[in-house]
N, C-alpha and C positions, 0 to 999 in steps of 0.2 A: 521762297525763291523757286520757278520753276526755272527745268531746263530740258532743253529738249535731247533724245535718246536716239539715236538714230542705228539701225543693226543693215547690214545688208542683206537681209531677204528678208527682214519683216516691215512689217509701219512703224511709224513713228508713234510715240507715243512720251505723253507728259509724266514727268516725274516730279513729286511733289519732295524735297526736302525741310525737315523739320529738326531742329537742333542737333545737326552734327551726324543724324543717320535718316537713310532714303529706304521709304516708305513704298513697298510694292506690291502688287493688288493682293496679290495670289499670299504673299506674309502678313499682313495686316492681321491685327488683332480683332476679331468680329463684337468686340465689345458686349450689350445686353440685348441687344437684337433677341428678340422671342416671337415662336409661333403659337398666337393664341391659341386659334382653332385648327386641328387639325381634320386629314381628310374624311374619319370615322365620325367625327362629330358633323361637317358638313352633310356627309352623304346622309347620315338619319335625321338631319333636320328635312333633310330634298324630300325623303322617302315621306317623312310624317306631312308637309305641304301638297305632295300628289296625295296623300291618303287622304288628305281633308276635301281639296278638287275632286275628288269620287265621290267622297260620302254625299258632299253638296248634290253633286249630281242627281243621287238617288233620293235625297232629302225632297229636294224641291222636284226629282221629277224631270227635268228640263235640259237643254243644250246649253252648254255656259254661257254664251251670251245671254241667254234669259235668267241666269243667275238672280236674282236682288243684290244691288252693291250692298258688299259681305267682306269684310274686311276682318279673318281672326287673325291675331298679331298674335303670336307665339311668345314673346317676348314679354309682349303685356301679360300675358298669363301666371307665365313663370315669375312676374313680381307680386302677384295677389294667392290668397291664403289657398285652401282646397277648397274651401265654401266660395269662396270668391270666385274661384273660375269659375265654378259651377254656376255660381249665379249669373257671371258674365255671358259665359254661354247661352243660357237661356236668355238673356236681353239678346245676344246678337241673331239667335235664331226664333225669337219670337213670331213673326209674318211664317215661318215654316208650319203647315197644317200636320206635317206627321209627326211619330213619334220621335225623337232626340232624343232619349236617356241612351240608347246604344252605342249615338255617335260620342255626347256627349263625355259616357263610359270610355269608351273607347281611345279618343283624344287624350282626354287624362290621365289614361296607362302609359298613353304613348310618349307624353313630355316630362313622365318622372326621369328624374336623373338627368335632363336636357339644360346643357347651360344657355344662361341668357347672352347673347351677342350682343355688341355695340358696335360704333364708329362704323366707318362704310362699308363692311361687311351685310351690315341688315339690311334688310330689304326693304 
């Protein structure tokens, strides 16, 4: 049943009754509501995706629009073994003429300990 609340100097506002006691925003029980990822965990994933935009840079040399579509998914990494990204790495930077073991060193310090996101969170 709703009903409406009426006060004199505020809005109105809907009240939702449920068996015998009224329900109001501010007491409500917050139930299992959880923060997955919190702001530590976003900002080091931000920081390790400009670090990769860098490296690329210096990798190939070039302004990002000249990039090669290069798509490393972070994500995908963190579900394959340590040899796997490694190997992964070298298939996506294959067409790169310079050296990769630095970055590719490097990248893989950077996503230990890095959890994997889901749902609309990723990117």
């Amino acid at each position: 049943v709703a009903a409406m609340a009426s006060e004199p100097s505020t809005q109105s506002r809907v009240m939702f009754q449920t068996a015998n006691k009224t329900e109001e925003p501010g007491q409500r029980k917050l139930g299992k509501l959880t923060v997955k990822y919190n702001r530590k965990d976003l900002q080091r994933r931000l920081n390790i995706e400009e670090w990769i935009d860098e490296q690329l840079h210096q990798l190939f040399d070039c302004e990002e629009e000249e990039i090669p579509e290069l798509e490393i998914d972070i994500d995908e990494l963190l579900e394959l073994s340590d040899e796997g990204q490694r190997t992964r790495l070298h298939e996506l930077l294959q067409e790169c003429g310079k050296p990769k073991e630095d970055f590719i060193n490097g990248l893989l310090y950077r996503i230990k300990g890095l959890r994997k996101m889901s749902g609309p969170l990723k990117k």
